[in-house]
C-alpha positions as CSV (number, residue, x, y, z in Angstrom):
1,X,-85.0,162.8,-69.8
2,X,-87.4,161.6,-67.0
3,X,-86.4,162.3,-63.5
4,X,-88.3,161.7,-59.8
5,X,-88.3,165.4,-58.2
6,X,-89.7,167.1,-55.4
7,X,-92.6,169.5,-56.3
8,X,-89.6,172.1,-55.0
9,X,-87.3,170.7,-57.2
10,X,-89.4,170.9,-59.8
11,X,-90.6,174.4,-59.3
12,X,-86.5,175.4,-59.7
13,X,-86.5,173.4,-63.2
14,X,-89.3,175.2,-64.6
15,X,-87.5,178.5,-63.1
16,X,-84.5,177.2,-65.4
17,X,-86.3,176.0,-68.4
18,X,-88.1,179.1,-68.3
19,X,-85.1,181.3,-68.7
20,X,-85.2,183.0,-65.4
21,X,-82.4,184.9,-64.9
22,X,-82.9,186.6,-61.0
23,X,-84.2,184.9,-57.5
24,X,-83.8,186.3,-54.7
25,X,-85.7,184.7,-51.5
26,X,-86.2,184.0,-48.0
27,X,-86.2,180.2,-46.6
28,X,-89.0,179.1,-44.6
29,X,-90.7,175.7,-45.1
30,X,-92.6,174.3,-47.1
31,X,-90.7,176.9,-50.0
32,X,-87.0,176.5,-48.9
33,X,-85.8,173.6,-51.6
34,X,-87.2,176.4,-54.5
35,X,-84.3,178.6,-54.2
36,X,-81.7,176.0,-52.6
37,X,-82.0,174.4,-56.3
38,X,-82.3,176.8,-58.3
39,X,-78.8,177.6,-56.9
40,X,-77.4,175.3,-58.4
41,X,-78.1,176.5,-62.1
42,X,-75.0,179.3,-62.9
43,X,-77.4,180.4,-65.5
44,X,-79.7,182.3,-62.6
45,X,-78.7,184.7,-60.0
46,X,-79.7,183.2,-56.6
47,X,-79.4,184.8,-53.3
48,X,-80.7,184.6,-49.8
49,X,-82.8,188.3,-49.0
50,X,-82.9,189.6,-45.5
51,X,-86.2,189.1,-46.1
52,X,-89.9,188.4,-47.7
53,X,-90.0,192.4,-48.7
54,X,-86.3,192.5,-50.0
55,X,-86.7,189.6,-51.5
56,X,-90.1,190.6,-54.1
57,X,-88.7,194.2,-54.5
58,X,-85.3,192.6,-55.8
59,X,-87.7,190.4,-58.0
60,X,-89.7,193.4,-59.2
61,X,-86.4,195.3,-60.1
62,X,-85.2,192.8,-62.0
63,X,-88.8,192.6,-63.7
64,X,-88.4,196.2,-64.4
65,X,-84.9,195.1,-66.0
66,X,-86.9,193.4,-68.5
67,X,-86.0,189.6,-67.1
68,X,-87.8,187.1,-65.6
69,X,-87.3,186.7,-61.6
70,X,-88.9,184.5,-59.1
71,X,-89.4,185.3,-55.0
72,X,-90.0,182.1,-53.3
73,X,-91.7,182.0,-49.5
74,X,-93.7,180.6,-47.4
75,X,-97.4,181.4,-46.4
76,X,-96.4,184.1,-43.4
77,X,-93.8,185.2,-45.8
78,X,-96.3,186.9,-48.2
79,X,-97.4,189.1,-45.2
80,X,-93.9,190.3,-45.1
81,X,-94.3,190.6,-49.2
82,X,-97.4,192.2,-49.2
83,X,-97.1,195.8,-50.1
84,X,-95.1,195.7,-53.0
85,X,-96.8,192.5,-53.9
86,X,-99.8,194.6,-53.6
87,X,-98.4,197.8,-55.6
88,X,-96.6,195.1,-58.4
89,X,-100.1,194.3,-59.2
90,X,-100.8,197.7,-60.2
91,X,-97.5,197.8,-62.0
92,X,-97.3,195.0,-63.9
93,X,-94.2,193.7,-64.9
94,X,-91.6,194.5,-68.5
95,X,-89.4,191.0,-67.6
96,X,-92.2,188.1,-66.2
97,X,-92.8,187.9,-62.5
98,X,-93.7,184.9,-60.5
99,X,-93.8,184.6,-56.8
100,X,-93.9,181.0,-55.1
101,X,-95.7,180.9,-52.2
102,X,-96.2,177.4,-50.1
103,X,-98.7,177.3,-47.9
104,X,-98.8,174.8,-44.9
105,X,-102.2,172.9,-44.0
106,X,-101.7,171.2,-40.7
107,X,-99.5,173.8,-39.4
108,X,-96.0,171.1,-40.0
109,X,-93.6,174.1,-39.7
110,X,-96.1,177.3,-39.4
111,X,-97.9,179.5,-36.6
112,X,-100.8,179.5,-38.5
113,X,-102.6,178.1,-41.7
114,X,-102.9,180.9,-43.3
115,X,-104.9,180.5,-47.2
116,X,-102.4,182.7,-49.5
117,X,-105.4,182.2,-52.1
118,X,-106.9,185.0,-50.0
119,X,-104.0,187.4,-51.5
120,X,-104.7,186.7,-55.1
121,X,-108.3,187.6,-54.7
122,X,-107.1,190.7,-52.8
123,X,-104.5,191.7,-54.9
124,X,-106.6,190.6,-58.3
125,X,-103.1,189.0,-59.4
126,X,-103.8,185.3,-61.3
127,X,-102.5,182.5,-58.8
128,X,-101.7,178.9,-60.5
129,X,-101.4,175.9,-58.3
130,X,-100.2,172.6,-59.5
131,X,-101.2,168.7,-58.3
132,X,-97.6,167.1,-58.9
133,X,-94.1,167.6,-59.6
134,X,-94.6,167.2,-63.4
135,X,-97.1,170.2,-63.6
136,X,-94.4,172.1,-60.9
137,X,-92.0,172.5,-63.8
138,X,-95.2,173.2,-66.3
139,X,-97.4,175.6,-64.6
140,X,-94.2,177.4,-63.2
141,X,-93.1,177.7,-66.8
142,X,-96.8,179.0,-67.9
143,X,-96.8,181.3,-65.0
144,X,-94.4,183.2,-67.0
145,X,-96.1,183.0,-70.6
146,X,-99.5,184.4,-68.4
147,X,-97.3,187.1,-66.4
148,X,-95.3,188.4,-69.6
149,X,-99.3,188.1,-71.6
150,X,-101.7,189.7,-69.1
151,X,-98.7,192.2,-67.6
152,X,-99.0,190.9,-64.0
153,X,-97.1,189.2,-61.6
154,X,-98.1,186.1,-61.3
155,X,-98.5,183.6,-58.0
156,X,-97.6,180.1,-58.3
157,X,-99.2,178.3,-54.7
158,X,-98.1,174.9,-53.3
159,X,-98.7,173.0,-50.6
160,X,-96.9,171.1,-48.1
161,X,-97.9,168.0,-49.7
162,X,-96.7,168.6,-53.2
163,X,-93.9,170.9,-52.2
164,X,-92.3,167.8,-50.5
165,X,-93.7,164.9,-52.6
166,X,-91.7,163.3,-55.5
167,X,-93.0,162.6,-59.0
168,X,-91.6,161.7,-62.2
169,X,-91.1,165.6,-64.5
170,X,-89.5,165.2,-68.3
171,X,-86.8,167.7,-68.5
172,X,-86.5,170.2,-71.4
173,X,-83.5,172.6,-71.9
174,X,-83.2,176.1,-70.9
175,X,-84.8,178.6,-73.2
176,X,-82.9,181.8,-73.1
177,X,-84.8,185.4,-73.6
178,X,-83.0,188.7,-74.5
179,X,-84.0,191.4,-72.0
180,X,-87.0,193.2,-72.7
181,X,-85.8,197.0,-72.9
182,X,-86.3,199.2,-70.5
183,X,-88.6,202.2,-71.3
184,X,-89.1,205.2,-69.3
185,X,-92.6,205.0,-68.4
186,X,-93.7,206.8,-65.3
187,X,-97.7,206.7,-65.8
188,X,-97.1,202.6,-65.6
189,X,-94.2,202.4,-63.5
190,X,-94.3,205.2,-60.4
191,X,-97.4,204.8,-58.6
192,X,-98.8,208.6,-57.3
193,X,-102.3,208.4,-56.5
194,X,-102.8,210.1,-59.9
195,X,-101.1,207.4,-61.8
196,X,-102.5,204.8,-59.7
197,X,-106.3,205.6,-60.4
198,X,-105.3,205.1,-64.0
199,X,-103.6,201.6,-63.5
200,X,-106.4,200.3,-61.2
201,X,-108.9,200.9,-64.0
202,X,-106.1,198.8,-65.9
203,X,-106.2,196.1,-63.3
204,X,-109.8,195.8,-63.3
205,X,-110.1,195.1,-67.1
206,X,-107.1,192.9,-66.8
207,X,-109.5,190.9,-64.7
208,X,-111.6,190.3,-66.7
209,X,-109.6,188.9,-69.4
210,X,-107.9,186.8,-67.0
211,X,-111.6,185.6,-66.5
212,X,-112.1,185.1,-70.8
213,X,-109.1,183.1,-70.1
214,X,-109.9,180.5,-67.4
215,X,-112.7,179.3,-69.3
216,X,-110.7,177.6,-72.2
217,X,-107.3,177.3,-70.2
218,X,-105.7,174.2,-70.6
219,X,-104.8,175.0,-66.5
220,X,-108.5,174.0,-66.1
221,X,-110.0,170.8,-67.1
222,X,-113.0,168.4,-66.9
223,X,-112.6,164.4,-66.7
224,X,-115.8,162.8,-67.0
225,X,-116.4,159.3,-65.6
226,X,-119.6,158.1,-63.8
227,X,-121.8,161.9,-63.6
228,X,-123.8,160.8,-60.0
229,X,-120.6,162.5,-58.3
230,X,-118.9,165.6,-59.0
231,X,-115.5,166.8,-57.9
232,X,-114.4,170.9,-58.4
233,X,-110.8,170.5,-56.9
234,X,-107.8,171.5,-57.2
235,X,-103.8,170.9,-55.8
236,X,-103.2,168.0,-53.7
237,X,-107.1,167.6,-53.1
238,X,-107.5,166.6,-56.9
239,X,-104.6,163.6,-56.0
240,X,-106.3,162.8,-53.1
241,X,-110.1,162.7,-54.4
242,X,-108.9,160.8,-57.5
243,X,-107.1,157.7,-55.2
244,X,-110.4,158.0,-53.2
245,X,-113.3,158.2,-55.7
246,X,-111.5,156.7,-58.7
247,X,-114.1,156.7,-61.4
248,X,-116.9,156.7,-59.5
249,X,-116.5,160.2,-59.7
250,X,-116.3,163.0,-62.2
251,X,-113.5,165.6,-61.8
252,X,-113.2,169.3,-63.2
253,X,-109.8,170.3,-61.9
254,X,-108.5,174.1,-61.4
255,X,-105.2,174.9,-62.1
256,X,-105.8,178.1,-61.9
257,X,-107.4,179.3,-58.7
258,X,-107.5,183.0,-59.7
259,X,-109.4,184.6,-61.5
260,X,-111.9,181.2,-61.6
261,X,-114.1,180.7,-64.5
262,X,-117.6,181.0,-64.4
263,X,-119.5,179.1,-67.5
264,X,-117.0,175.9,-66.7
265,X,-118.5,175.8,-63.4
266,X,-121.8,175.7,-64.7
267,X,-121.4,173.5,-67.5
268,X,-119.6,171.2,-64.9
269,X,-122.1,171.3,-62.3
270,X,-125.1,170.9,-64.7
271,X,-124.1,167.8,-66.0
272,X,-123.8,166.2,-62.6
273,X,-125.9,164.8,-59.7
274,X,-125.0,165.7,-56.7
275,X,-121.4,168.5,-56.8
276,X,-118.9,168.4,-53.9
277,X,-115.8,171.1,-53.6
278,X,-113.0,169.8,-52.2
279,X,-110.6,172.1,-51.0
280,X,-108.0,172.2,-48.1
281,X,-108.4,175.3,-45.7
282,X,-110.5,177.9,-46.5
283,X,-114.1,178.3,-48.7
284,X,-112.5,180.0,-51.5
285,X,-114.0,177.9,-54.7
286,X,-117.0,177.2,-53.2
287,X,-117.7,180.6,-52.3
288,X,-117.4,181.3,-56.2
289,X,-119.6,178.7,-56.9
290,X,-122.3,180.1,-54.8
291,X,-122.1,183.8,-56.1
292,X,-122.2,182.4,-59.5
293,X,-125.7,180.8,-58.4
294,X,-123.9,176.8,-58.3
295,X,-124.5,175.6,-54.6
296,X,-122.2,172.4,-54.2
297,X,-121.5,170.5,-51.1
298,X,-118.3,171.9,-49.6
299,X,-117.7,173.2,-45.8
300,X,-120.9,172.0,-44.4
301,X,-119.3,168.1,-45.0
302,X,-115.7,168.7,-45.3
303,X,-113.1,170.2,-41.9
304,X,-111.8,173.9,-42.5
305,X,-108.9,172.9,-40.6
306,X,-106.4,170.7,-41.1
307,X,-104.9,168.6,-44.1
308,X,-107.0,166.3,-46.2
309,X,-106.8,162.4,-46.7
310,X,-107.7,159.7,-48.9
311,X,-109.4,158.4,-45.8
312,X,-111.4,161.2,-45.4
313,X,-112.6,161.9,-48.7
314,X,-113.6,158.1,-49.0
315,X,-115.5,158.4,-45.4
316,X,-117.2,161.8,-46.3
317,X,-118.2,161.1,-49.7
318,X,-119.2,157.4,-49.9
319,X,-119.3,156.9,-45.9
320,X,-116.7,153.6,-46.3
321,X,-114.6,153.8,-43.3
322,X,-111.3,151.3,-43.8
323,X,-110.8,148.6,-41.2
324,X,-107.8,148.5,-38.8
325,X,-106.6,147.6,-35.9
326,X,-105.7,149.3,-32.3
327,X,-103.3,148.8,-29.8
328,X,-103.6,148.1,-26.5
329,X,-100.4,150.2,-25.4
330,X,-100.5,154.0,-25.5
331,X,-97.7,154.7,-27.6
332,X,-95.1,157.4,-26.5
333,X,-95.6,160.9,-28.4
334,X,-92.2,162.1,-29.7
335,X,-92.6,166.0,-29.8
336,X,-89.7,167.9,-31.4
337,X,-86.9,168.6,-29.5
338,X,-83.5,170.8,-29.5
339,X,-80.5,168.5,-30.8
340,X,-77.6,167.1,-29.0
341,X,-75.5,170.4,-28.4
342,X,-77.6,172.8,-29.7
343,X,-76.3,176.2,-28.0
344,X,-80.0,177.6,-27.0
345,X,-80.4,174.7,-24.5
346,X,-77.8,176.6,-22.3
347,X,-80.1,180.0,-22.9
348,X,-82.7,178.7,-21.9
349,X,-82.0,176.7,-19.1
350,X,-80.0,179.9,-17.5
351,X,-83.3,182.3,-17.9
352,X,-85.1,179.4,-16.2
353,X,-83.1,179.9,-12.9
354,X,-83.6,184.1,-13.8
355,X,-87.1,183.3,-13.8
356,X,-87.8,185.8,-16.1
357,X,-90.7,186.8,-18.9
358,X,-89.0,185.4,-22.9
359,X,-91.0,187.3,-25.2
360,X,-90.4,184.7,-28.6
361,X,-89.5,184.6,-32.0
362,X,-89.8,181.8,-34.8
363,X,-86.9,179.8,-35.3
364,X,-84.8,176.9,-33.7
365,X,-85.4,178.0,-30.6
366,X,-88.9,178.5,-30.3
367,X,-88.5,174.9,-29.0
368,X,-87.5,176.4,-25.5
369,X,-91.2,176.8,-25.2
370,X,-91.3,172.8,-24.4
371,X,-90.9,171.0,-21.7
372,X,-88.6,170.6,-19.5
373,X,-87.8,174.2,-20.6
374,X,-90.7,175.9,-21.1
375,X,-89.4,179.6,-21.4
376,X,-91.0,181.1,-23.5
377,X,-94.2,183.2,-22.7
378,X,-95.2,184.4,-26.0
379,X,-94.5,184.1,-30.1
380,X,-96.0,186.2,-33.2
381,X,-93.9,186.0,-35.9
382,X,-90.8,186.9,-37.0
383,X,-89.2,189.9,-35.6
384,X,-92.5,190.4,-33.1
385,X,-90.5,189.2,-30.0
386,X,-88.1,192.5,-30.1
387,X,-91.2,195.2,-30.5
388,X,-93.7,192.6,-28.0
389,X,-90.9,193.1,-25.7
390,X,-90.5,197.1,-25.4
391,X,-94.9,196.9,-25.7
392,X,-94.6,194.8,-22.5
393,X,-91.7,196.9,-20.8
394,X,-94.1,200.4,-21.9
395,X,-97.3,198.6,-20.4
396,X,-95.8,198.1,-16.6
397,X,-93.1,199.8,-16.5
398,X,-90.3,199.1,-13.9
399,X,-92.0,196.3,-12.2
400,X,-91.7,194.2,-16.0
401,X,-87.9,195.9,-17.4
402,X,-85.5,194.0,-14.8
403,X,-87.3,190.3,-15.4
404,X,-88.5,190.0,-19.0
405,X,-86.6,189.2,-22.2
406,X,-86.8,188.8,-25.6
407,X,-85.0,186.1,-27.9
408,X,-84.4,186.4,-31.5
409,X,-82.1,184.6,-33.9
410,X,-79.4,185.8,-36.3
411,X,-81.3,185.3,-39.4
412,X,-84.7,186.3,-37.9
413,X,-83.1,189.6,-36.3
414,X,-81.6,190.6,-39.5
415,X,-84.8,189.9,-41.1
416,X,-87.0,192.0,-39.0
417,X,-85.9,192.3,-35.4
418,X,-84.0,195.3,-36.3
419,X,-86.3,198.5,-36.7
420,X,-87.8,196.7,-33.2
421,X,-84.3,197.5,-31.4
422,X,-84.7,200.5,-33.1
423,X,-87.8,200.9,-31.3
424,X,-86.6,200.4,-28.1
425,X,-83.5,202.2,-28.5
426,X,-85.5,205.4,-29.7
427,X,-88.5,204.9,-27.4
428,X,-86.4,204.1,-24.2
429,X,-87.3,201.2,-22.6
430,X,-85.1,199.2,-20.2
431,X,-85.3,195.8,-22.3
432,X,-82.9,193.3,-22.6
433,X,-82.8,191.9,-26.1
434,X,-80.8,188.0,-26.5
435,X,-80.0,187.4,-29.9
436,X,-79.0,184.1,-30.3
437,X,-76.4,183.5,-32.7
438,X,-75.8,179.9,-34.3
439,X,-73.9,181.2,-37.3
440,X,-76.7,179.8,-39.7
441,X,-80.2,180.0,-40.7
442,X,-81.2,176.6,-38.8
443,X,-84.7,175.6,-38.6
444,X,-85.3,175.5,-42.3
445,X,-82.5,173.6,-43.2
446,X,-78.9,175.7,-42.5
447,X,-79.3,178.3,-44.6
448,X,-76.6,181.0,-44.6
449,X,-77.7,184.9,-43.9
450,X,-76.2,187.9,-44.2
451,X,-74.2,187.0,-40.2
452,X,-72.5,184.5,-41.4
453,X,-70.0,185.6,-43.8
454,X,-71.1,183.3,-47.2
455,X,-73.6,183.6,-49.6
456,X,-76.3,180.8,-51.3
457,X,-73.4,179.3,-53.0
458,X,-71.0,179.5,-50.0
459,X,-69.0,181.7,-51.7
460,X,-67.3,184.3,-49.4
461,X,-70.0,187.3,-48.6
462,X,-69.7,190.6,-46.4
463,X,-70.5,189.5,-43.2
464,X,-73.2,192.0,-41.0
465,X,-71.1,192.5,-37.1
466,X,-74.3,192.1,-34.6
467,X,-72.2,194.1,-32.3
468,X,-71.6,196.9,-34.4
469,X,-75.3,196.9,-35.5
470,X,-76.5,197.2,-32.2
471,X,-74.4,199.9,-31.4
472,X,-75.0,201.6,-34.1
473,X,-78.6,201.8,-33.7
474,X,-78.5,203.3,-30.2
475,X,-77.6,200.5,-28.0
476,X,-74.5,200.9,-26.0
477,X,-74.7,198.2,-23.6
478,X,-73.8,195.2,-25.5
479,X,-72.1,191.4,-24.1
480,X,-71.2,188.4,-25.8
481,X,-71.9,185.3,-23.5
482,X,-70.9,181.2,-24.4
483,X,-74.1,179.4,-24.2
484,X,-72.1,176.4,-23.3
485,X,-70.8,178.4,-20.2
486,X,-73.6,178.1,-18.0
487,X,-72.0,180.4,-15.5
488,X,-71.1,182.6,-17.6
489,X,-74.1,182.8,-19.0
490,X,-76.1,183.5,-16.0
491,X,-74.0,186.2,-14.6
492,X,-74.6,188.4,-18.1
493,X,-78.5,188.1,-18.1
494,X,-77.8,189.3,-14.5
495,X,-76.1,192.2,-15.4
496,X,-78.1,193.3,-18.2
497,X,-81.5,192.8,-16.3
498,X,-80.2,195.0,-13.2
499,X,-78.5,197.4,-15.6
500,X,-80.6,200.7,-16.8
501,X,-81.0,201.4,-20.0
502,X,-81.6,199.1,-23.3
503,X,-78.9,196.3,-23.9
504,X,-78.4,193.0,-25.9
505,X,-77.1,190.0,-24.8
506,X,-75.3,188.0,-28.1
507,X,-75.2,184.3,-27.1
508,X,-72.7,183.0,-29.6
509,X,-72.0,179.7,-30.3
510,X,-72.2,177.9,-33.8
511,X,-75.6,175.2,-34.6
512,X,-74.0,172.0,-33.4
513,X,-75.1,170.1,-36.6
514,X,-73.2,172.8,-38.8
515,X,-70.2,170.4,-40.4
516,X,-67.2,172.2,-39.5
517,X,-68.2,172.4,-36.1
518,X,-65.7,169.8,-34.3
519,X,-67.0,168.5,-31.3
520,X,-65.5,166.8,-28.0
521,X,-65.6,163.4,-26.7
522,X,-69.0,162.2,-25.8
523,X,-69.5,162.5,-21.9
524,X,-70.4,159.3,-19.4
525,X,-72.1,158.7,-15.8
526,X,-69.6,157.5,-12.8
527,X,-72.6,155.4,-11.6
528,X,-70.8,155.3,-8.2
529,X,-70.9,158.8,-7.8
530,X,-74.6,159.4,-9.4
531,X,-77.6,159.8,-6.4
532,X,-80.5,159.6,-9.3
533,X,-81.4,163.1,-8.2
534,X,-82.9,163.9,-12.4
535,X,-81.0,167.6,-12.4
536,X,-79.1,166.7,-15.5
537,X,-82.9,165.9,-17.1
538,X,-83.3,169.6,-16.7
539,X,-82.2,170.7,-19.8
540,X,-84.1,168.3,-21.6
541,X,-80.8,166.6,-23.7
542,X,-82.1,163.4,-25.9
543,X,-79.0,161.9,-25.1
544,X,-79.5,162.2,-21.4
545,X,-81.8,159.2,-19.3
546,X,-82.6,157.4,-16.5
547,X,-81.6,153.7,-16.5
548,X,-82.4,151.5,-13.4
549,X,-82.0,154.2,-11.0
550,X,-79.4,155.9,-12.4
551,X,-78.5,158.9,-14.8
552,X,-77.2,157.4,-18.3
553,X,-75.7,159.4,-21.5
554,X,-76.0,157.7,-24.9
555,X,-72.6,158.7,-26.5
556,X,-74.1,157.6,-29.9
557,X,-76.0,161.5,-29.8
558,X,-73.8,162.9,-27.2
559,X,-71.3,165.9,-28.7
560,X,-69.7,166.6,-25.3
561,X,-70.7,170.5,-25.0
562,X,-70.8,170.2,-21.5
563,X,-73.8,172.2,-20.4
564,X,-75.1,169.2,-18.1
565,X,-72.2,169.0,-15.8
566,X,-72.4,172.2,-14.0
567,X,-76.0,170.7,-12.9
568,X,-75.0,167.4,-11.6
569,X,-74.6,167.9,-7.5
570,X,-71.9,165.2,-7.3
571,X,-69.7,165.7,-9.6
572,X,-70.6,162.5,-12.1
573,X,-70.7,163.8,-15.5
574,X,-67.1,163.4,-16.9
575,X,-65.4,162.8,-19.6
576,X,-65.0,159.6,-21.2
């Protein structure tokens, strides 16, 4: 049967097809939809990890089980993966091993654009990418065959582009596999430096077969048309190139990015004119071609940054630049905002009037960083705003502990903000710590974590107490505030700032999009009473304007939380 998937989608049939019997992930776009549908198959264990780490060390336990498992993540994600990624390598696997990594060109959802094609090299572990959702089931299901053949974990990359694109995959059934038995094995398996020297040797040769292999792989493959132009591509490039060049071109597309072969490329490149390597990001294949003495026409024509286009590959490579037409009227940008109710809005507006240094985090609520807001000073990566925080504090001291900050979320402080409280806790600074607590994972999608009391398939799961956490790892100052309760609110992240010694601040209040979240009565403007002063616009609230003078709430977005009438002067928010 024929059905129109996501590349995601796609990726969790070929996890199913492929008799996969373990996942364990953490969500964080482009990768997210992997897991979420895999869910849905009984026949695979699923689960949400704490996080990247957890989530590859459940994978490679299950490997050593003798099944096939599957980590899914994004691009930043594999940093949090990387050292028993790295160590797997060395390993191998008894069950096949796959990890899904997506990586984000254009920076959609991401703090940087990081190329995970970089790891594969690093960690000499193949890497498989496919160009549509068809070859996301197939190459996902090969990704096994090659991980179970060469002993190596295997990475399968995507992109944004094919992660969230839709194409037409045939679906097969599942193909169930016995455990592979367990043996006792310690000179594979338990990696002391004496063991290790052994299995790197093991890697190295491994290598090279993986090498032998690219040459004839039916991953890799040549499609000859008119031999003035050459294209070595791969991905979503190879989609893009073919709308673009059509067959004025001739193609040799990589399936498999790692290990690359050597005498295709050559054979390729000798029987056209003029070769051009089209790849998103960084120089990776045509940094192969040159040490393998091909010299194509890559980075010195095509942007290192940034996603590709049709439009662009047509303009570079045959200088045709389409027609079109401009307006005369700027139009509006629309930058993301928080929704309608969303409880950080309250946070952030009440550490605006504390005037105080927000050392950030990734999530939801990075979006405090934008205007009208604008509180937040600084953002790493996950967990980075806890430690940044007590590095700040260390640097100056008393002068920085009673008016800095730092903000995490549920989801992002279980998955590595805790050994930062830790940190501070053990290393005594006076910092204040906010986690803010929607009940959910948001920003990727409302996933649950291990704060909210259910698991992937909202089944009923231990539920982690922030408060008792926090308390148990050395902080004894710890207060719940109601984001909604601007008052409230403020007079805590007084209390906590003047107070010595470490503390967290938990702003509860639950995502307002979560579905069993009821909300009040939208809220309207007593246009008698309004003086167009703007204070309500200082919380930035979509559903909040200015209409001829006047202050005006659109009760089509408005969920009634409140937070804008304790800043109106005269009294002229009310309820409908």
């Amino acid at each position: 049967m024929s059905k129109l998937m996501l590349g995601n989608e796609a990726v969790a049939r070929g996890l199913y097809e492929a008799g996969v019997k373990v996942v364990s992930s953490y969500p964080g776009t482009p990768s997210t939809e992997i897991t979420e549908n895999a869910a849905k198959y009984d026949e695979m264990e699923c689960e949400w990890a704490p996080n990247e780490k957890v989530a590859a060390e459940v994978a490679a336990g299950a490997s050593f089980a003798g099944v096939r498992s599957f980590c899914g993540m994004k691009h930043v994600g594999l940093n949090v993966a990387a050292d028993p990624f790295f160590t797997m390598s060395y390993i191998g696997v008894n069950g096949g091993m796959v990890l899904g990594v997506a990586d984000d060109p254009g920076m959609h959802s991401s703090q940087n654009e990081q190329d995970s094609r970089h790891y594969a090299q690093a960690a000499k572990v193949p890497m498989v990418e496919p160009a549509d959702s068809a070859e996301c089931k197939l190459l996902t299901k090969l990704a096994y065959d090659l991980s179970e053949q060469f002993d190596t974990p295997v990475l399968l990359r995507l992109t944004t582009r094919i992660a969230h694109s839709r194409s037409l995959v045939q679906t097969d059934a599942r193909k169930e596999r016995p455990p592979v038995p367990y043996e006792k094995n310690p000179a594979k398996n338990v990696m002391l430096p004496a063991f290790a020297k052994g299995r790197h040797i093991f890697v190295e040769e491994r290598i090279r077969k993986l090498t032998e292999y690219a040459e004839t792989s039916p991953l890799n493959r040549t499609e000859y048309n008119n031999t003035k132009i050459g294209v070595i591509t791969s991905g979503i490039c190879y989609q893009y190139a073919k709308e673009a060049l059509e067959e004025q071109a001739s193609y040799l597309k990589l399936g498999m990015l790692y290990p690359l072969p050597v005498r295709l490329i050559r054979e390729f490149a000798a029987k056209v004119d003029v070769l051009y390597v089209i790849e998103e990001l960084d120089d990776v294949i045509e940094t192969h071609c040159r040490k393998i003495g091909v010299n194509p026409v890559g980075k010195a024509l095509f942007p290192l940054c940034g996603e590709f286009s049709q439009k662009l590959i047509r303009e570079l490579v045959l200088g045709q630049k389409p027609e079109f037409c401009s307006l005369d009227q700027e139009i509006p940008v629309r930058p993301p905002v928080m929704c309608c109710g969303c409880p950080h809005r309250g946070l952030f507006y009440a550490l605006k009037k504390a005037n105080v240094y927000v050392s950030g985090d990734i999530g939801c609520y990075t979006l405090g960083a934008s205007a009208p807001l604008s509180m937040m000073d600084t953002c790493v990566c996950m967990g980075a705003s806890v430690s940044a925080l007590h590095g700040y504090n260390k640097a100056l001291g008393a002068q920085a502990e009673k008016r800095s900050v730092a903000v995490i979320g549920d989801s992002t402080f279980i998955h590595s903000g805790i050994t930062g409280l830790i940190n501070i806790a053990y290393n005594a600074t006076n910092s204040v710590v906010i986690i803010l607590d929607n009940s959910i994972t948001g920003m990727t999608g409302h996933q649950q974590n291990p704060t909210t009391g259910y698991n992937i398939k909202g089944d009923p799961a231990a539920a982690v107490s922030l408060e008792k956490l926090c308390e148990a790892v050395g902080i004894s100052r710890v207060q719940v505030c109601d984001p909604y309760d601007l008052k409230q609110t403020m007079r805590v992240i007084r209390e906590e700032l003047e107070a010595e010694g470490p503390s967290v601040i938990i702003s509860r209040r639950p995502c307002a999009l979560l579905k069993y979240v009821k909300h009040k009565p939208s809220l309207r403007v007593e246009s008698s009473r309004c003086i167009g002063c703007k204070a309500c616009l200082a919380i930035g609230c979509p559903a909040i304007s200015m209409k001829e003078g006047k202050a005006a709430i659109d009760h089509t977005q408005c969920v009634g939380c409140g937070v804008c009438t304790g800043l109106c002067p005269k009294q002229a928010i009310t309820e409908s």
